[in-house]
C-alpha positions as CSV (number, residue, x, y, z in Angstrom):
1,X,-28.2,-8.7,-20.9
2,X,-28.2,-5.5,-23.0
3,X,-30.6,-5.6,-26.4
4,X,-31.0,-3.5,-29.0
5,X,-33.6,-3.6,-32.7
6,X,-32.7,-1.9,-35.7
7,X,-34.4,-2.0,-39.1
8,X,-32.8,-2.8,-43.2
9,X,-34.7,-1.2,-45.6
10,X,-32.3,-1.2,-48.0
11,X,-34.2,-1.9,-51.8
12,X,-30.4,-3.1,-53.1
13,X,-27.7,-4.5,-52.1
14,X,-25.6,-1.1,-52.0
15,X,-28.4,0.3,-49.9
16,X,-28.1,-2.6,-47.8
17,X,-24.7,-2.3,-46.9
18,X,-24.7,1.2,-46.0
19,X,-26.9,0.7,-43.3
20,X,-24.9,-2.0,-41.9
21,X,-21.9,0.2,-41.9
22,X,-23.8,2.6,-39.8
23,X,-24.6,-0.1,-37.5
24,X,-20.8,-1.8,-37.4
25,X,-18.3,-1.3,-34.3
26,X,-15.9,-2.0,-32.7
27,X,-17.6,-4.1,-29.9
28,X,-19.8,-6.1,-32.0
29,X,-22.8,-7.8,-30.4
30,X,-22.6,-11.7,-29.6
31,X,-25.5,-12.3,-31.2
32,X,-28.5,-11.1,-33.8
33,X,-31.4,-12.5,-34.8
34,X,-32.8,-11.2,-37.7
35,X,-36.6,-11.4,-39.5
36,X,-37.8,-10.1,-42.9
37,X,-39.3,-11.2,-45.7
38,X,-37.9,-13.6,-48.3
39,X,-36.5,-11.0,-50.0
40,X,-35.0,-9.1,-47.8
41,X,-33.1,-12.3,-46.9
42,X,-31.4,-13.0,-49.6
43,X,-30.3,-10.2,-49.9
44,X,-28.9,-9.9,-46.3
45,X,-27.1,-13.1,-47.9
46,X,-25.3,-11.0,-49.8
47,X,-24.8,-8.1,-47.5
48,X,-20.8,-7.2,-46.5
49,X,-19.6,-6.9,-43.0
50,X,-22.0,-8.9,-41.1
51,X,-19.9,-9.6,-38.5
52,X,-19.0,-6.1,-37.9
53,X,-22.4,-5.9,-36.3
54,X,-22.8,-8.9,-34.6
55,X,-20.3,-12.3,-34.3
56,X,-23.3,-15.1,-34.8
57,X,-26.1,-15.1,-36.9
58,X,-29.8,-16.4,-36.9
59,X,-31.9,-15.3,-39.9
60,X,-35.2,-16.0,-41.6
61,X,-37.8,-15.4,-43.7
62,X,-41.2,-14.5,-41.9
63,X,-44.6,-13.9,-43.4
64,X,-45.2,-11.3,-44.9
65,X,-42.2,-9.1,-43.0
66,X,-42.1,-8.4,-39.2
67,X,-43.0,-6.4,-36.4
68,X,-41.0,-5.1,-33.4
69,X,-41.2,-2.1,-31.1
70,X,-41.4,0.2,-33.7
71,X,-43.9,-0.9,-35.3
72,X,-45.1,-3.0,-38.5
73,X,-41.9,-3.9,-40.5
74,X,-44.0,-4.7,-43.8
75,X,-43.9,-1.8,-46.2
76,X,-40.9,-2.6,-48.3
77,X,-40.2,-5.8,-50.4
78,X,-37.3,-5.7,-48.5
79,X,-38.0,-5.3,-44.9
80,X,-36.5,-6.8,-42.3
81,X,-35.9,-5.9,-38.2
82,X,-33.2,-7.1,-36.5
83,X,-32.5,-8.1,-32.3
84,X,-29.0,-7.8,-31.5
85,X,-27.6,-9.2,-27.7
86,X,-25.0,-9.0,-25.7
87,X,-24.1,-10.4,-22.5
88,X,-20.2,-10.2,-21.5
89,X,-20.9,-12.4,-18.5
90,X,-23.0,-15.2,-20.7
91,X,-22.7,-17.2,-23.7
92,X,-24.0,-17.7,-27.1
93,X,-23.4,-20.1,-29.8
94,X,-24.8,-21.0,-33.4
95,X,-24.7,-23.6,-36.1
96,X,-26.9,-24.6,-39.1
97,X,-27.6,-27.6,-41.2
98,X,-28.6,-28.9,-44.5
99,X,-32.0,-30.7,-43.9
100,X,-32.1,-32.1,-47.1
101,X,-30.8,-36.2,-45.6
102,X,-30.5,-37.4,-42.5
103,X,-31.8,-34.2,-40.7
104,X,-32.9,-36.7,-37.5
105,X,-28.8,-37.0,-36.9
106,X,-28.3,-33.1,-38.5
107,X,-29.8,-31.8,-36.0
108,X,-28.6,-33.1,-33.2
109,X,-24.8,-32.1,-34.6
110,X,-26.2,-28.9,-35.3
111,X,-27.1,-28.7,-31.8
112,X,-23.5,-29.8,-30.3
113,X,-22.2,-27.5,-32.3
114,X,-24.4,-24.5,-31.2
115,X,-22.8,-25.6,-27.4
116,X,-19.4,-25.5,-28.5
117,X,-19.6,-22.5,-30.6
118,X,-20.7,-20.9,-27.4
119,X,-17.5,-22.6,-25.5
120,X,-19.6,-24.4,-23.5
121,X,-19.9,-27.9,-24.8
122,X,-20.3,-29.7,-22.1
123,X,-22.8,-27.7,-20.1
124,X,-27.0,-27.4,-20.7
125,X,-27.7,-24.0,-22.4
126,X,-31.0,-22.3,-20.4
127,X,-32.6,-22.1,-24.1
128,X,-32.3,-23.4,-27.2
129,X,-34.0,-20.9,-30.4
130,X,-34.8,-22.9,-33.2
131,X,-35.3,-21.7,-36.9
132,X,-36.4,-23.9,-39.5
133,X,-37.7,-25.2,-43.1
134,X,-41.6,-26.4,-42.6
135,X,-41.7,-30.0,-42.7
136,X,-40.0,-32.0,-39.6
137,X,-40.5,-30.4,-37.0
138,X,-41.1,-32.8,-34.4
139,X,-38.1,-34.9,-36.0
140,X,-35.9,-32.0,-35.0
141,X,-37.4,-31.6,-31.2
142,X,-36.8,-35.6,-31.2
143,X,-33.0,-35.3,-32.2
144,X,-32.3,-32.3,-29.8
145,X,-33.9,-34.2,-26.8
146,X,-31.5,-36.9,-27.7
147,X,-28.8,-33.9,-26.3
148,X,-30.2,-32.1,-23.7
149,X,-32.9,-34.2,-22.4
150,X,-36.2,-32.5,-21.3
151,X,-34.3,-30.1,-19.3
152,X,-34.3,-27.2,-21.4
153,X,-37.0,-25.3,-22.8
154,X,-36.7,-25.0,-26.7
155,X,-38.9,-22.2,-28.8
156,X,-38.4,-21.3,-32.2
157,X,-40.5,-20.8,-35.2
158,X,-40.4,-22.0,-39.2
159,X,-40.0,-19.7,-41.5
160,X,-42.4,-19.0,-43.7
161,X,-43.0,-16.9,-47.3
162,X,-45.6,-14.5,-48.2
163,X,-47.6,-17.0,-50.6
164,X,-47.6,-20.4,-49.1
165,X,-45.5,-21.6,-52.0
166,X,-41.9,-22.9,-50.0
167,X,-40.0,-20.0,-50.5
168,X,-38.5,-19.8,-46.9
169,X,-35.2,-19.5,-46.4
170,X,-32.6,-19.9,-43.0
171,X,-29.7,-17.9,-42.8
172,X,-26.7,-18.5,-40.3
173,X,-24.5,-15.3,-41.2
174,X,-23.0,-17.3,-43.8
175,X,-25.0,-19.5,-45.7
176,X,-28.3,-19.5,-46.9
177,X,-30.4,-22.6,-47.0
178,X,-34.4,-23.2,-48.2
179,X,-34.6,-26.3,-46.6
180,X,-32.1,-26.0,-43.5
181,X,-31.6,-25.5,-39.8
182,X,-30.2,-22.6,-37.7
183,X,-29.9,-22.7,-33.8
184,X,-28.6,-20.8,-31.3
185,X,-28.2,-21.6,-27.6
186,X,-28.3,-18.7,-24.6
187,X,-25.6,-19.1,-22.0
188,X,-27.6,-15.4,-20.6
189,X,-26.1,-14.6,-17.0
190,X,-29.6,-13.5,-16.5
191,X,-32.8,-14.7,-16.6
192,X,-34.7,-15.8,-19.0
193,X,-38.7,-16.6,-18.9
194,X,-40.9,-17.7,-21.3
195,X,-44.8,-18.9,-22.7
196,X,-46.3,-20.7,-25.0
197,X,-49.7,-20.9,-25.9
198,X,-52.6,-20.9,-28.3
199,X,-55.5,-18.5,-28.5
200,X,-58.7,-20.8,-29.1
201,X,-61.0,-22.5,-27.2
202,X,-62.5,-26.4,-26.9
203,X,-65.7,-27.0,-28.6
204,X,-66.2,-30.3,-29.1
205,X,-64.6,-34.0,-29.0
206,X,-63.7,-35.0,-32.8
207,X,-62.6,-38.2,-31.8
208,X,-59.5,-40.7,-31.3
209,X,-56.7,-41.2,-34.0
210,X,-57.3,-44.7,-35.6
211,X,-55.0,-44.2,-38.6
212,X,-52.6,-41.4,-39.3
213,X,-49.4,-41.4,-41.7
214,X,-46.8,-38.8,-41.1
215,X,-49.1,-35.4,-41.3
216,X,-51.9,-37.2,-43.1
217,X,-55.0,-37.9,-40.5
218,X,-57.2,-40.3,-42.0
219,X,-59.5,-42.0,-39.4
220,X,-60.9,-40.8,-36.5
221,X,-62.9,-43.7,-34.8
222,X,-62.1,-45.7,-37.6
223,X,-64.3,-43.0,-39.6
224,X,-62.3,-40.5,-42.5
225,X,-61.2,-37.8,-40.4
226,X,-62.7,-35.4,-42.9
227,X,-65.9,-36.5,-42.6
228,X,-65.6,-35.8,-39.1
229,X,-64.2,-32.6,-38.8
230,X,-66.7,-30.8,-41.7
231,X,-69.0,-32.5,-39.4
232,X,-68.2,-30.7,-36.5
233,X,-67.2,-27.3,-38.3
234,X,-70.5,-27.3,-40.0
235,X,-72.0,-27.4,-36.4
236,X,-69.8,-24.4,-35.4
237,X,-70.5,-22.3,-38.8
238,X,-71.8,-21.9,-41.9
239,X,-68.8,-23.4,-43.7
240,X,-69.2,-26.2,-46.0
241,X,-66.0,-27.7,-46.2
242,X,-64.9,-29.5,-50.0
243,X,-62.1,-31.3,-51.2
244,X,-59.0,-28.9,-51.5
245,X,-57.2,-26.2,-50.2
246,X,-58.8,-24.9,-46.8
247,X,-56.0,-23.7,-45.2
248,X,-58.2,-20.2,-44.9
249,X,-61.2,-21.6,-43.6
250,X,-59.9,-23.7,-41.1
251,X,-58.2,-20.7,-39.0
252,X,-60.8,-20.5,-36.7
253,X,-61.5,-24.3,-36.3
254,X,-58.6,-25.5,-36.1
255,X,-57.9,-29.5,-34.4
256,X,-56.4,-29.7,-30.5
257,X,-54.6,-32.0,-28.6
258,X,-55.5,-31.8,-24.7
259,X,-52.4,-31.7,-22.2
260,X,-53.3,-31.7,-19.0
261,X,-50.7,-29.9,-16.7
262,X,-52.3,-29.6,-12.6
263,X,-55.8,-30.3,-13.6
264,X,-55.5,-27.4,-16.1
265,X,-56.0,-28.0,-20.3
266,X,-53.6,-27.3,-22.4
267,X,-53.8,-27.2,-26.1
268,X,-51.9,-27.6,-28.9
269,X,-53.1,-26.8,-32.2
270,X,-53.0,-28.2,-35.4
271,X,-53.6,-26.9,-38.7
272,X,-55.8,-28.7,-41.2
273,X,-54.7,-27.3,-44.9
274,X,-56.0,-29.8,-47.2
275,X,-58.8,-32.2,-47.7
276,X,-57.9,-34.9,-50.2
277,X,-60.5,-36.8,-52.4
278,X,-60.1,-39.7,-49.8
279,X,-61.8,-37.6,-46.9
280,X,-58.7,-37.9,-45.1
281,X,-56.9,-34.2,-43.6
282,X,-53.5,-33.5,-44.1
283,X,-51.9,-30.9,-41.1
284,X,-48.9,-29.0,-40.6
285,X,-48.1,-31.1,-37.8
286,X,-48.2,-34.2,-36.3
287,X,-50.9,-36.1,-34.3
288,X,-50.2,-39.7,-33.5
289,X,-52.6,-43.3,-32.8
290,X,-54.1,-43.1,-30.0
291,X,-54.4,-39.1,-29.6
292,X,-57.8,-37.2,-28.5
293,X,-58.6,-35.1,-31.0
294,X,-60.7,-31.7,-30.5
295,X,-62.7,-29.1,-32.7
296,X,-60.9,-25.7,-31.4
297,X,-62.3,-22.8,-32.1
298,X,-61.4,-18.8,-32.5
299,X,-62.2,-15.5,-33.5
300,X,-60.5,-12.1,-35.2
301,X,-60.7,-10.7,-31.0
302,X,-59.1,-13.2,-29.3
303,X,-56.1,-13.6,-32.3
304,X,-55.8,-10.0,-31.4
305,X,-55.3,-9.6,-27.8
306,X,-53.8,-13.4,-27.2
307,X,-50.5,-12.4,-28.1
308,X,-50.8,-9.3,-25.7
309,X,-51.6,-11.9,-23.4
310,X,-49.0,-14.3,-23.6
311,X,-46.4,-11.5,-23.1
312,X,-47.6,-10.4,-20.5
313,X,-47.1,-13.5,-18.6
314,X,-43.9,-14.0,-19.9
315,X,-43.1,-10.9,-18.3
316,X,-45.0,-11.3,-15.0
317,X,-43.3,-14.7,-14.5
318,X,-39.8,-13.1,-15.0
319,X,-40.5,-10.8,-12.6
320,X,-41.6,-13.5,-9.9
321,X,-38.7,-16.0,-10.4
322,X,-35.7,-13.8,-11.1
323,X,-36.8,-10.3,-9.5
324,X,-35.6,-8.4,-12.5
325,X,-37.2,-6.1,-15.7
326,X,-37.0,-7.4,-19.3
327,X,-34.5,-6.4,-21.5
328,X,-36.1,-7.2,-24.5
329,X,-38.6,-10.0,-25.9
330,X,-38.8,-12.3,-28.8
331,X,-42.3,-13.4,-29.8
332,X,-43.5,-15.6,-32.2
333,X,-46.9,-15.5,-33.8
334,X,-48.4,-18.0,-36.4
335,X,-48.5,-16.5,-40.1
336,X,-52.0,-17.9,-40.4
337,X,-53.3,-16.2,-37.5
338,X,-51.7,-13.1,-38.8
339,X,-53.1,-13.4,-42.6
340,X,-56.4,-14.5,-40.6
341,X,-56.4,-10.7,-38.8
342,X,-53.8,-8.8,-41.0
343,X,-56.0,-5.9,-41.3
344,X,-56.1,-5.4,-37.6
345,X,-52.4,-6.1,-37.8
346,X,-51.4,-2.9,-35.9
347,X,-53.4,-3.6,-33.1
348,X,-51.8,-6.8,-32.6
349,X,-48.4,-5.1,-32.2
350,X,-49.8,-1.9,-30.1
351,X,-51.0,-4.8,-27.5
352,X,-47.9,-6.0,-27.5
353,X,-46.2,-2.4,-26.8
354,X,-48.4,-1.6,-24.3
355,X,-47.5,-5.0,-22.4
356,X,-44.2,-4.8,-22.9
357,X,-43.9,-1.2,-22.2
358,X,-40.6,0.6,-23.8
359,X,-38.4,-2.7,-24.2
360,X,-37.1,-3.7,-27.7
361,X,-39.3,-6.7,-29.1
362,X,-39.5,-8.6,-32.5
363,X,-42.0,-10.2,-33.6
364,X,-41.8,-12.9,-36.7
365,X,-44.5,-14.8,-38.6
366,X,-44.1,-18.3,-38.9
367,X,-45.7,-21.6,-40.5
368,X,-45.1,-23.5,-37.5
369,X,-44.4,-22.9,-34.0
370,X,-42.1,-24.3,-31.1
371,X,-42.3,-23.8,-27.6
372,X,-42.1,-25.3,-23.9
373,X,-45.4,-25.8,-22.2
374,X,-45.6,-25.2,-18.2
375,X,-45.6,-28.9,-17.7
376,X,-41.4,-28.6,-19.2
377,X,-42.7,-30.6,-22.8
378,X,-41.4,-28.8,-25.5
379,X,-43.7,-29.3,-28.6
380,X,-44.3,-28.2,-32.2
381,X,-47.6,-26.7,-33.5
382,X,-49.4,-24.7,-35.3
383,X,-51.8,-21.2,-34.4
384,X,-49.7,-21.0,-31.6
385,X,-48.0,-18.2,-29.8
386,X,-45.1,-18.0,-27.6
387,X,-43.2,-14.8,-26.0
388,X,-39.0,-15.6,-24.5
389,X,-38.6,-12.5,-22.4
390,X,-34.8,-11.8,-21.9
391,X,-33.7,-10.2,-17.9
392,X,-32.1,-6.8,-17.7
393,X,-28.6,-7.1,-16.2
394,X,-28.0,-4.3,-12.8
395,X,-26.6,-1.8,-15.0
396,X,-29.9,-1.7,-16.8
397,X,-31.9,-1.1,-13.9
């Protein structure tokens, strides 16, 4: 697999297209993925001669901008980085969807189409990239699984907007959507490795679901899971937690499931962003009856160097399985961890160089992760990190 990142600064659309053109050929890639803020976007929306540079497209908007190998991406209104593949001896295939109704059975189209797109519709894909609208998450993991089964690993991110206030938006090369799908499958004729993972630590048992309802928890124990979790946090910290918006102050203490995979915890995070007047939580994901809950907490040092981390084992592991070097790596890292350590942002990314060494990377900030734990169960979360490191083909070596 041969991979390339470039950057569109363009502050209009005539700027825009220029620097596409300079990027267009005559043996256009199979496949680019492309990050930036909302702005910049939209306006690749409207940008001529996309598939001059590459034949698919998978687009979003990401936090605040981006981050790849050269760097932060988040000086202009309109920046944006872009990954572009090829692999003449592999596969790749998009397709998109309107969420808006029915997005369980959406999905899972979207999903068959992705395979055929790539001319291989009746054969498992060795990943599946997922880009999405905040909101159903776990309905779209459900409705791919219905497809593929357990047997591929799935990672993606949603896309998120610089203020919290639903501006996101999917692109798929053609058509721009605020509430839609894009997905891409990888047919790669060489391997691909990957991790998922969050940066906190256990601190104490919150208790078991009793009563949830969609992304509202509101018993734990048969208690309001509010109560509970100030409880706990006030333990932890200094913070007294009120009704409203505390999407800032629970960063560092955020909830965890416990997944046991060999006798080793696992955790995935979920985000509490608002107490109601009720004392119940709402999340940006879901937790279900019966579920362990845990406090989780982290700090600014750990958000730094876990992403570092993560890569590097994403790396390490491609090296053991398929004896190869990376060709370049996708990473995802939550947009509230990033907010949460945004002055240190640069740090973050130089980690990542250093780990990564001299192979292109992009990095996107998202309101929600997805990603395949070592035990094979691909999951959505939040505060989580993941890393999908592409092989090198021979000639690269």
């Amino acid at each position: 697999m041969q991979i390339q990142t470039h950057r569109f600064n363009g502050a209009n659309l005539s700027q825009l297209n220029a620097q596409i053109q300079q990027l267009q050929t005559k043996d256009p890639a199979q496949l680019a993925i492309c990050f930036g803020n909302y702005r910049s976007i939209e306006l690749l929306s409207r940008a001529q001669g996309l598939q001059d540079i590459a034949e698919q497209w998978l687009a979003g908007s990401s936090c605040q901008g981006c981050a790849d190998n050269q760097g932060l991406n988040n000086h202009s209104s309109y920046s944006a980085s872009v990954m572009l593949f090829k692999d003449p001896k592999g596969a790749f295939g998009v397709a998109s969807a309107d969420l808006s109704a029915a997005p369980g059975k959406r999905a899972a189209l979207a999903l068959e189409q992705a395979m055929s797109n790539a001319g291989k519709p009746h054969e498992l894909p060795n990943l599946i990239w997922c880009l999405q609208a905040p909101g159903q998450e776990e309905l779209i993991l459900a409705s791919f699984k219905a497809v593929v089964g357990d047997a591929v690993p799935i990672f993606g991110g949603s896309t998120a907007d610089d203020t919290v206030t639903g501006d996101w938006l999917q692109f798929d090369g053609v058509t721009l959507f605020g509430n839609g799908l894009v997905v891409a499958v990888f047919y790669a004729s060489t391997g691909i490795s990957s991790f998922f993972s969050c940066g906190y630590s256990e601190v104490s048992l919150l208790g078991r679901v009793t009563e949830v309802q969609g992304r509202e928890l509101i018993a734990l124990d048969q208690l309001p899971a509010a109560q509970r979790y100030r409880q706990a946090v006030a333990q932890i910290s200094s913070q007294q937690l009120v009704a409203g918006n505390v999407l800032k102050e629970s960063t560092f203490c955020p909830i965890g499931r416990k997944i046991e995979h060999a006798d080793v915890p696992l955790y995935l995070l979920s985000h509490p962003a608002f107490i109601t007047e009720h004392q119940s939580l709402q999340l940006f994901s879901e937790v279900y009856p019966g579920d362990l809950l845990y406090l989780m907490q982290g700090d600014r040092n750990q958000l730094i160097n876990r992403a570092a981390e993560v890569c590097s084992t994403a790396l390490k592991s491609l090296r053991f399985k398929y004896d190869c070097e990376a060709a370049g790596a996708l990473v995802v890292f939550c947009g509230g961890c990033m907010l949460a350590v945004k002055s240190e942002l640069d740090l973050v990314q130089a980690a990542i160089e250093q780990a990564l060494g001299s192979i292109p990377f992009l990095i996107t900030f998202t309101f929600g992760e997805q990603g395949s734990f070592v035990d094979g169960s691909n999951r959505h979360g939040n505060l989580m990190i993941s890393a999908v490191m592409f092989g090198a083909s021979d000639e690269q070596l």
